[in-house]
C-alpha positions as CSV (number, residue, x, y, z in Angstrom):
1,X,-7.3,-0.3,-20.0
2,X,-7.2,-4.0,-21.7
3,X,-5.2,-6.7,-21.2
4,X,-3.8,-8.9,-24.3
5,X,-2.8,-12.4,-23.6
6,X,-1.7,-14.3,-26.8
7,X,-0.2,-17.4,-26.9
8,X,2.9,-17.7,-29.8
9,X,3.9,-20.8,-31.5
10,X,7.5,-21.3,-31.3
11,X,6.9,-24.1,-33.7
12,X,6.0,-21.6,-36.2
13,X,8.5,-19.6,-38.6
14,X,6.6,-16.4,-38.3
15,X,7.3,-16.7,-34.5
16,X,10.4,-17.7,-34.3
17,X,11.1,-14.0,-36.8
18,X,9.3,-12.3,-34.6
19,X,10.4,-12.9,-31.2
20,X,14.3,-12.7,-32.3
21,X,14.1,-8.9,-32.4
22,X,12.3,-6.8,-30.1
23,X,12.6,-3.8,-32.6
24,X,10.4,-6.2,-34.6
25,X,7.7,-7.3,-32.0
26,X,7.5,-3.6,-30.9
27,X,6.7,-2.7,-34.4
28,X,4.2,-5.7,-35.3
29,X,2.4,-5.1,-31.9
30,X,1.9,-0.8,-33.0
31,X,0.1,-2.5,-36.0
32,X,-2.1,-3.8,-34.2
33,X,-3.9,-0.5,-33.7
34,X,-5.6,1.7,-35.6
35,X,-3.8,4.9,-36.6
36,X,-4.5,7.7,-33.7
37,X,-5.6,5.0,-31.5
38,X,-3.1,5.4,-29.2
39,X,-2.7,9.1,-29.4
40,X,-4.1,10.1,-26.1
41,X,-1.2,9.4,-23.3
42,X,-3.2,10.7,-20.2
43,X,-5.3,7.3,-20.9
44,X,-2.5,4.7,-20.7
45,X,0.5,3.6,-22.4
46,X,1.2,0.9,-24.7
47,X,3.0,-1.7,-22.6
48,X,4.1,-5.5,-23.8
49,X,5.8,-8.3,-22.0
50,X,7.0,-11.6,-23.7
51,X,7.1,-14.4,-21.0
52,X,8.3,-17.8,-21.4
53,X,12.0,-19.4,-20.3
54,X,14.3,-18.2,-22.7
55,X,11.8,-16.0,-24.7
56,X,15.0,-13.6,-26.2
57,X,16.4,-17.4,-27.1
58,X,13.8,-19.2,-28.4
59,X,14.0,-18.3,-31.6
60,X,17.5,-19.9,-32.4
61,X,16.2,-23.4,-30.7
62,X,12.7,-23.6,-31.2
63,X,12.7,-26.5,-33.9
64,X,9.6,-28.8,-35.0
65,X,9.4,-32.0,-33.3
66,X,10.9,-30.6,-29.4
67,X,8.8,-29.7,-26.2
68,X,8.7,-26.0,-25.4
69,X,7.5,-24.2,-22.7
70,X,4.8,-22.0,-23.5
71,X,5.2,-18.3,-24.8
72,X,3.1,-15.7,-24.2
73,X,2.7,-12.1,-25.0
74,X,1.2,-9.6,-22.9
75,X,-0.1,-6.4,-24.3
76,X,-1.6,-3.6,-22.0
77,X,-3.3,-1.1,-24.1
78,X,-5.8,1.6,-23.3
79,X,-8.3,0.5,-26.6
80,X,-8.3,-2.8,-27.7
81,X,-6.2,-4.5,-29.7
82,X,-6.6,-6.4,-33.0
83,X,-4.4,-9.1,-32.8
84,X,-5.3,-11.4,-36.3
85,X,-1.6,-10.0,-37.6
86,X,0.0,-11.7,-34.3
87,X,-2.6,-15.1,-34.3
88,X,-2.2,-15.6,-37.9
89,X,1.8,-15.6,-38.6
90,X,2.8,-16.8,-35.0
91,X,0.0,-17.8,-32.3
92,X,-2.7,-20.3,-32.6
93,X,-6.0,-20.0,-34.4
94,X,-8.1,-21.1,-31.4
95,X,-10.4,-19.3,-29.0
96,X,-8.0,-20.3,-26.7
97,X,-5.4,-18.9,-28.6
98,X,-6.1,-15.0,-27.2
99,X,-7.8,-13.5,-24.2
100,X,-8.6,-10.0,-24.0
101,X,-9.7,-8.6,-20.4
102,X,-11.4,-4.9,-19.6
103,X,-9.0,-4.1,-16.5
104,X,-10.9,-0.8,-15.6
105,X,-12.7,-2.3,-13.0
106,X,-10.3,-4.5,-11.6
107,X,-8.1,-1.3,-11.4
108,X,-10.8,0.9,-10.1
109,X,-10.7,-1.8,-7.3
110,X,-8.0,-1.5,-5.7
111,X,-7.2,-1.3,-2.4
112,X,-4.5,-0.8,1.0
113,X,-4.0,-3.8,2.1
114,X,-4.7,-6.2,-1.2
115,X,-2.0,-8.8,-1.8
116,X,-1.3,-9.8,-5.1
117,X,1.4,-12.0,-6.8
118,X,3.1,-10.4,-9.8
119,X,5.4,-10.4,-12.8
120,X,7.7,-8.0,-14.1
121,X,10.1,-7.3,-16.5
122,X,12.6,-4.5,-16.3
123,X,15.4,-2.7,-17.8
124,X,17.1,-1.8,-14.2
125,X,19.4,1.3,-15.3
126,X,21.8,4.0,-13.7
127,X,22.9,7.7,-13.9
128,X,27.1,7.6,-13.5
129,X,28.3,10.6,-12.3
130,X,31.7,10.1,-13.4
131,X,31.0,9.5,-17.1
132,X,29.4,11.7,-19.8
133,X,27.5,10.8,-23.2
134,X,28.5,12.8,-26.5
135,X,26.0,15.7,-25.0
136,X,27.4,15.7,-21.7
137,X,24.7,14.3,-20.2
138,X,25.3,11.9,-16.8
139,X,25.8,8.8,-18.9
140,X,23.2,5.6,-18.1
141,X,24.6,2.5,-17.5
142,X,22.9,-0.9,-16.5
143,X,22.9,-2.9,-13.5
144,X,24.4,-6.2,-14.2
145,X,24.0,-8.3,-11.0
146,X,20.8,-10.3,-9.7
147,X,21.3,-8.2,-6.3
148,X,21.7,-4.9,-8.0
149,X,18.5,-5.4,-10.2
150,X,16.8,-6.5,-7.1
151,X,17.9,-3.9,-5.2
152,X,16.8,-1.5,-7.9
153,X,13.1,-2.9,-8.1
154,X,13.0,-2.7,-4.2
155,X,14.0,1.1,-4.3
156,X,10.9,1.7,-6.3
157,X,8.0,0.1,-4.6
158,X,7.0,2.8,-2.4
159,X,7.3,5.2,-5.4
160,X,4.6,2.6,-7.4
161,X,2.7,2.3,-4.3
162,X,3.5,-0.9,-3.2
163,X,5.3,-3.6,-1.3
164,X,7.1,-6.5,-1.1
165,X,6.4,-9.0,1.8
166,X,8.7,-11.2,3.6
167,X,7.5,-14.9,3.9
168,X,6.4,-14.4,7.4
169,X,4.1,-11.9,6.2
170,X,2.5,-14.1,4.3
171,X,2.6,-17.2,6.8
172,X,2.7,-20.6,6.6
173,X,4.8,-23.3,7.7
174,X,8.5,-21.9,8.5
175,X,11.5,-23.3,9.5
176,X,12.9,-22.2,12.9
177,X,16.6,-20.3,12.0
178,X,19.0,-18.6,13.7
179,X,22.1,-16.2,13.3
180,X,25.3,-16.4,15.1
181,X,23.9,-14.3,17.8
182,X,20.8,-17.0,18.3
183,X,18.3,-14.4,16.8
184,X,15.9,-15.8,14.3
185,X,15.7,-15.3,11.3
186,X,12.9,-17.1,10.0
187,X,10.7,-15.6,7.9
188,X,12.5,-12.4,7.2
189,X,13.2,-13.2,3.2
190,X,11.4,-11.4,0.7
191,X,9.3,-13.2,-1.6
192,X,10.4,-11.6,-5.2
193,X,12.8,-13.7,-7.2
194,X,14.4,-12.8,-10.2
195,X,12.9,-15.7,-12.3
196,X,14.7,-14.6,-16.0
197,X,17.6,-12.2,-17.2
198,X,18.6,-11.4,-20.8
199,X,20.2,-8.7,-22.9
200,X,19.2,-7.3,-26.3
201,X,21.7,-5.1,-28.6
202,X,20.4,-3.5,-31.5
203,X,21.4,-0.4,-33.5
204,X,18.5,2.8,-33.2
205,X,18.7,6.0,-35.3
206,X,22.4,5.6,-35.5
207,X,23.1,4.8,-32.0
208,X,23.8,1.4,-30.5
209,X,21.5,0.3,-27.7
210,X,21.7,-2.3,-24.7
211,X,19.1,-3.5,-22.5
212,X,19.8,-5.3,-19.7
213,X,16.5,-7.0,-18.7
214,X,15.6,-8.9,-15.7
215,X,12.5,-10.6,-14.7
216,X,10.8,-10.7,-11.0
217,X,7.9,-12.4,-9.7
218,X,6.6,-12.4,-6.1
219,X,4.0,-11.0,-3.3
220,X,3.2,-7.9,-3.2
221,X,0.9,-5.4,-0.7
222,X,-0.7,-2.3,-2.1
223,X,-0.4,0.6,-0.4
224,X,-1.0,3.6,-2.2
225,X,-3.9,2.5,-4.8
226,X,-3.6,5.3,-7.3
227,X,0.5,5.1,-7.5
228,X,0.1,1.4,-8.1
229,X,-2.5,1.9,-10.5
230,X,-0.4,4.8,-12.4
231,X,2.8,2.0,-12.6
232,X,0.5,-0.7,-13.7
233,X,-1.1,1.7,-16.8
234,X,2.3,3.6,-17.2
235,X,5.1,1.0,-16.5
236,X,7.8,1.2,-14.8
237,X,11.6,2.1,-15.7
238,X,13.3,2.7,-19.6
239,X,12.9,0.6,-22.5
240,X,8.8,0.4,-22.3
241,X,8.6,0.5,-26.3
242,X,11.0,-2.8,-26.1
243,X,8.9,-5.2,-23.8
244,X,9.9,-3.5,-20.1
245,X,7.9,-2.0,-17.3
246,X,4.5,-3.9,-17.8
247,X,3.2,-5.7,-14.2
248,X,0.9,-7.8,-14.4
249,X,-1.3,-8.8,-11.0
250,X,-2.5,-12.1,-10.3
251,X,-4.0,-14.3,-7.1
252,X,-0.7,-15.0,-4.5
């Protein structure tokens, strides 16, 4: 598997198109292979992530002249990528402009035990019972809360072969707390926090579609190597062709 980063130019026109639809950005990053390239699902998915504060925004404020944070687009692939179409109409011509990073290894190498930080953007969805699409098919709807996103991501870690640590886990200097029945408490918050939330509406093959994103970031433990490994080259959740389900692993 490889790992894309590419820094965009929000200061750019051909950014500023691109990022305001993730129909677009899902079709300008396909391009970026050669036809068949990605024809082989048993070696990895094609997985993307734009990051940046008010990525699904930036395009309606990003004017010449203003600060912006940085943006960045992640691209997981399992062959590389050929991102001139991206770097010339909305990144930077620089050798700093795109990094490209073999991630077998660093897959291969993990272990029980590691801790890593990470990043990840989800769609965070549900089946209702009670309601029915035109098929009559258990209807999915979209969590809409910060706790019920959370809550969904923390119902799936064991699945992906991982955890999420508390803060006295991971040590440090803490605070002593208490409850009302003098029991402490220090220590015992998770350290994910849901760091970005949007929603994107768009009309595909007739229909209209809603994702609900959210973005987490925190510490996590691996426990099972190969599930982690399968959510890391597979994604997690819906919406993986629209920028959801890539994590990406970093130093805590």
């Amino acid at each position: 598997m490889f790992l894309t980063r590419i820094f965009l130019n929000p200061g750019r026109r051909g950014c500023r198109e691109l990022i305001s639809s993730r129909q677009r950005l899902h079709a300008v990053v396909l391009n970026c292979f050669p036809p068949g390239a990605l024809d082989a699902p048993e070696e990895g998915r094609l997985l993307w992530r734009l990051d940046g504060s008010g990525a699904a925004r930036a395009s309606r404020r990003a004017v010449g002249g203003r600060a912006h944070e940085a943006l960045i687009l992640y691209v997981s692939s399992p062959v590389p990528m050929d991102p001139s179409l991206i770097v010339e109409t909305a990144g930077y011509a620089t050798d700093e402009g795109v990094t490209v990073r073999d991630t077998g290894a660093f897959l291969e190498a993990l272990s029980p035990g590691q801790r890593w930080g990470f990043r990840i953007t989800v769609n965070p969805t549900f089946r209702d019972t009670k309601q029915r699409n035109g098929k009559g098919k258990k209807k999915t709807l979209a969590h809409v809360t910060i706790a019920q996103q959370t809550q969904w991501l923390l119902d799936r870690t064991e699945a992906n072969g991982f955890s999420i640590l508390t803060s006295r886990e991971i040590g440090g200097d803490l605070p002593v707390l208490e409850d009302e029945a003098g029991e402490r408490v220090d220590g015992a918050n998770l350290v994910v926090d849901c760091v970005g939330r949007g929603i994107e509406k768009f009309q595909h093959d007739g229909t209209y579609v809603t994702i609900q994103m959210a973005t987490f970031q925190g510490v996590l433990e691996v426990r099972d190597p190969a599930r982690l490994r399968a959510c890391l080259v597979g994604g997690m959740g819906r919406s993986k062709a629209y920028g959801c389900g890539l994590m990406t692993l970093a130093r805590p």
